[in-house]
ZADO-931833 format. One record per residue (C-alpha): x, y, z. Coordinates in Angstrom, 3 decimals. Example, Ala and Ser with C-alpha at 12.3 -4.5 7.8 and 13.67 -1.06 7.14 Angstrom:
BEGIN
PT         X         Y         Z
PT    12.300    -4.500     7.800
PT    13.670    -1.060     7.140
***
This chain:
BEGIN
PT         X         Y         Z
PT    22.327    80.570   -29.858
PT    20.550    77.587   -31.711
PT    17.953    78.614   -34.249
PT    14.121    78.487   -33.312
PT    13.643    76.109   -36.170
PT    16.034    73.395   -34.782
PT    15.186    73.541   -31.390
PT    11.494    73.333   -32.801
PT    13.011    69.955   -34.457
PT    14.637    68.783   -31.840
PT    11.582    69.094   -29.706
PT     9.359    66.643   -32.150
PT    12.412    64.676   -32.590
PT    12.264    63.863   -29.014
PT     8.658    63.469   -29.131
PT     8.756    61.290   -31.703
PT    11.300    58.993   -29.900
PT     9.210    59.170   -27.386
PT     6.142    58.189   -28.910
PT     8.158    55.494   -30.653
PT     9.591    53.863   -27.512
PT     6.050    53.676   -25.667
PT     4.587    52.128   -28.734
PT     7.055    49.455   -28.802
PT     5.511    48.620   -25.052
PT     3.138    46.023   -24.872
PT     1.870    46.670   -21.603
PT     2.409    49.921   -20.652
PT     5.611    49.182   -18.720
PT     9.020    49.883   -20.261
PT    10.239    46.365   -20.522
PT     6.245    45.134   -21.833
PT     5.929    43.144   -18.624
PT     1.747    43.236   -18.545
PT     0.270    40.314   -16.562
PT    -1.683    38.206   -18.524
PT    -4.283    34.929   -17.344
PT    -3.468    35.768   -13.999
PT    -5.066    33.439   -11.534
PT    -7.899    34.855    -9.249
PT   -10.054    33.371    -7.259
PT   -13.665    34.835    -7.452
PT   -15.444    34.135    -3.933
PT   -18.976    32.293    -4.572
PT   -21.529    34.480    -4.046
PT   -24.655    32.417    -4.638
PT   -25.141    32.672    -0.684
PT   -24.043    36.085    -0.193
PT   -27.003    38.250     1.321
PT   -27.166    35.081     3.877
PT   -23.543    36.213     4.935
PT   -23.454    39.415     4.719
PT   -26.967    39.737     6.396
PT   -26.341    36.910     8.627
PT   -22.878    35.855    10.472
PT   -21.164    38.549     9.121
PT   -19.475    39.241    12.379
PT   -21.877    42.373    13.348
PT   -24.673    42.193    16.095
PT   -26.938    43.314    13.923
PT   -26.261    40.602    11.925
PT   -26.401    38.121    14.557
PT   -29.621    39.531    15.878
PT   -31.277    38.707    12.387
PT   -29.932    35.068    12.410
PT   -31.208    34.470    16.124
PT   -34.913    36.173    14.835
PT   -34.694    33.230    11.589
PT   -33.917    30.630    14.185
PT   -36.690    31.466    16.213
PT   -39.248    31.649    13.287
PT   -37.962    28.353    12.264
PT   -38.407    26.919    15.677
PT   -42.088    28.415    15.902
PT   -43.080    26.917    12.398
PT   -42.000    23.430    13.141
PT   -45.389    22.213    14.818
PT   -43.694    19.964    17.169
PT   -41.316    22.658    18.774
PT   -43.721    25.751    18.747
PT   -45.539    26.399    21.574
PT   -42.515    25.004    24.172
PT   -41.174    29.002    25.084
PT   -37.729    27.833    23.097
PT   -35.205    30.574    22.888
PT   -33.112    31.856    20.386
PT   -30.045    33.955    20.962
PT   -27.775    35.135    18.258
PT   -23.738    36.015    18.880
PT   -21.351    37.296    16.628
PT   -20.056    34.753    14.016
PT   -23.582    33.101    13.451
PT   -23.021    31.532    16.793
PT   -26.738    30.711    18.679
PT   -27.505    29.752    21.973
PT   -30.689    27.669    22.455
PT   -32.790    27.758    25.435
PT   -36.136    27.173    27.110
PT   -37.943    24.169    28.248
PT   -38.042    20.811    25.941
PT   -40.606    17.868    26.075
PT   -38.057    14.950    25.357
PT   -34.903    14.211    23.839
PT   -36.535    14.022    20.420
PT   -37.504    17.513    20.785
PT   -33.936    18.548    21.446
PT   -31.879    16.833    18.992
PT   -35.000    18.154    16.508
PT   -34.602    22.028    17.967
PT   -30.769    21.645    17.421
PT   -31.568    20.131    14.259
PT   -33.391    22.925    12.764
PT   -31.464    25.643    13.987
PT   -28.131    24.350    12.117
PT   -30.303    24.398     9.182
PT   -30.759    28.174     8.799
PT   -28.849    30.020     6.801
PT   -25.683    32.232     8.810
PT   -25.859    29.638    11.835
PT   -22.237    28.181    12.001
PT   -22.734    26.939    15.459
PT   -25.695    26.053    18.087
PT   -24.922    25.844    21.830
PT   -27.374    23.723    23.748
PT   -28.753    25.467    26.750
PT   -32.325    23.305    26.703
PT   -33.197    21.993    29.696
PT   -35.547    19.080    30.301
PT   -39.146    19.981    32.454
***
Protein backbone atom coordinates (compact mmCIF):
# COMPACT_ATOMS: atom_id res chain seq x y z
CA UNK A 1 0.00 0.00 0.00
CA UNK A 2 1.50 3.44 -1.18
CA UNK A 3 2.28 5.87 1.59
CA UNK A 4 -0.22 8.82 2.39
CA UNK A 5 2.59 11.21 1.69
CA UNK A 6 3.11 10.09 -1.98
CA UNK A 7 -0.23 9.69 -2.95
CA UNK A 8 -0.62 13.28 -1.32
CA UNK A 9 2.28 14.11 -4.02
CA UNK A 10 1.04 12.53 -6.63
CA UNK A 11 -2.25 14.27 -6.21
CA UNK A 12 -0.56 18.00 -6.55
CA UNK A 13 1.65 16.54 -9.07
CA UNK A 14 -1.30 15.96 -11.17
CA UNK A 15 -2.73 19.17 -10.25
CA UNK A 16 0.05 20.89 -11.08
CA UNK A 17 0.18 19.32 -14.62
CA UNK A 18 -2.97 20.21 -14.79
CA UNK A 19 -2.80 23.68 -13.98
CA UNK A 20 0.24 23.81 -16.23
CA UNK A 21 -1.44 22.44 -19.38
CA UNK A 22 -4.57 24.90 -19.10
CA UNK A 23 -2.22 27.77 -18.68
CA UNK A 24 -0.42 27.01 -21.75
CA UNK A 25 -4.15 27.55 -23.47
CA UNK A 26 -4.76 30.68 -24.95
CA UNK A 27 -8.30 30.44 -25.31
CA UNK A 28 -9.64 28.17 -23.12
CA UNK A 29 -9.69 25.28 -25.60
CA UNK A 30 -7.00 22.59 -25.52
CA UNK A 31 -5.40 23.32 -28.81
CA UNK A 32 -5.77 27.61 -27.99
CA UNK A 33 -8.21 27.84 -30.88
CA UNK A 34 -10.18 31.23 -29.43
CA UNK A 35 -11.86 33.23 -32.23
CA UNK A 36 -10.55 36.44 -32.56
CA UNK A 37 -11.96 39.78 -34.96
CA UNK A 38 -14.67 37.70 -35.88
CA UNK A 39 -16.97 39.38 -38.33
CA UNK A 40 -20.54 40.36 -37.11
CA UNK A 41 -22.87 42.25 -38.46
CA UNK A 42 -24.68 44.60 -35.93
CA UNK A 43 -28.34 45.34 -37.36
CA UNK A 44 -28.94 49.33 -37.48
CA UNK A 45 -31.06 50.25 -34.98
CA UNK A 46 -31.47 53.99 -35.45
CA UNK A 47 -35.15 53.08 -36.68
CA UNK A 48 -35.89 50.41 -34.35
CA UNK A 49 -39.03 51.38 -32.13
CA UNK A 50 -40.56 52.24 -35.81
CA UNK A 51 -40.11 48.39 -36.50
CA UNK A 52 -40.64 46.87 -33.72
CA UNK A 53 -43.74 49.12 -32.95
CA UNK A 54 -44.72 49.26 -36.47
CA UNK A 55 -44.50 46.33 -39.28
CA UNK A 56 -43.20 44.05 -37.01
CA UNK A 57 -45.41 41.34 -38.32
CA UNK A 58 -48.07 41.55 -35.25
CA UNK A 59 -51.65 43.12 -35.58
CA UNK A 60 -51.06 45.13 -32.99
CA UNK A 61 -48.39 46.45 -34.71
CA UNK A 62 -50.14 46.94 -37.84
CA UNK A 63 -53.06 48.54 -36.10
CA UNK A 64 -50.60 51.36 -34.82
CA UNK A 65 -49.15 51.96 -38.37
CA UNK A 66 -52.79 52.17 -39.97
CA UNK A 67 -53.74 54.83 -36.75
CA UNK A 68 -50.15 57.01 -38.01
CA UNK A 69 -51.43 56.81 -41.53
CA UNK A 70 -54.62 58.10 -40.72
CA UNK A 71 -53.29 61.02 -38.51
CA UNK A 72 -51.05 61.82 -41.33
CA UNK A 73 -53.85 61.83 -43.79
CA UNK A 74 -56.05 64.10 -41.38
CA UNK A 75 -53.13 66.69 -40.89
CA UNK A 76 -52.46 67.22 -44.52
CA UNK A 77 -55.14 70.09 -45.10
CA UNK A 78 -55.87 69.04 -48.53
CA UNK A 79 -56.82 65.31 -47.70
CA UNK A 80 -58.61 65.85 -44.25
CA UNK A 81 -62.01 66.20 -44.25
CA UNK A 82 -62.57 63.57 -47.50
CA UNK A 83 -63.69 60.29 -44.93
CA UNK A 84 -60.16 58.59 -46.26
CA UNK A 85 -59.49 55.27 -44.70
CA UNK A 86 -56.70 53.69 -43.29
CA UNK A 87 -56.31 49.99 -42.77
CA UNK A 88 -53.24 48.37 -41.42
CA UNK A 89 -52.17 44.42 -42.28
CA UNK A 90 -49.46 42.52 -41.08
CA UNK A 91 -46.02 43.44 -42.60
CA UNK A 92 -46.73 47.31 -42.60
CA UNK A 93 -48.99 46.57 -45.48
CA UNK A 94 -52.09 49.47 -45.70
CA UNK A 95 -55.05 49.56 -47.60
CA UNK A 96 -56.40 53.03 -48.50
CA UNK A 97 -59.93 53.83 -48.93
CA UNK A 98 -62.74 56.37 -48.99
CA UNK A 99 -63.82 58.94 -51.40
CA UNK A 100 -61.09 61.30 -53.28
CA UNK A 101 -61.66 64.77 -54.98
CA UNK A 102 -59.21 64.26 -58.02
CA UNK A 103 -56.31 62.45 -59.09
CA UNK A 104 -54.05 64.93 -57.30
CA UNK A 105 -55.63 63.97 -54.16
CA UNK A 106 -54.84 60.33 -54.75
CA UNK A 107 -51.39 60.18 -55.89
CA UNK A 108 -50.97 62.89 -52.71
CA UNK A 109 -52.96 60.29 -50.15
CA UNK A 110 -50.68 57.46 -51.54
CA UNK A 111 -47.95 59.80 -51.27
CA UNK A 112 -48.14 60.44 -47.67
CA UNK A 113 -48.97 57.19 -46.51
CA UNK A 114 -45.56 55.61 -47.96
CA UNK A 115 -44.02 58.27 -46.00
CA UNK A 116 -44.79 56.99 -42.48
CA UNK A 117 -42.64 55.14 -40.74
CA UNK A 118 -43.47 50.86 -40.74
CA UNK A 119 -45.55 51.32 -44.12
CA UNK A 120 -43.72 48.96 -46.64
CA UNK A 121 -46.63 48.91 -48.93
CA UNK A 122 -50.01 50.98 -49.77
CA UNK A 123 -52.84 49.31 -51.73
CA UNK A 124 -55.09 51.76 -53.49
CA UNK A 125 -58.71 51.17 -52.77
CA UNK A 126 -59.77 55.16 -53.39
CA UNK A 127 -62.43 55.60 -55.43
CA UNK A 128 -63.31 58.73 -57.37
CA UNK A 129 -67.00 60.64 -56.27
Amino acid sequence: MPHPASLRLAAASAALAACALLAACSGGTPWGATPQNLPVTLPDLRHAGQVVDGASGSTAGALRVAERVQQALAADPQLAGQGLTAEGLEGGLIVLGGPVRSTGDRQRALDTARRVPGVSQVVDRMRAP
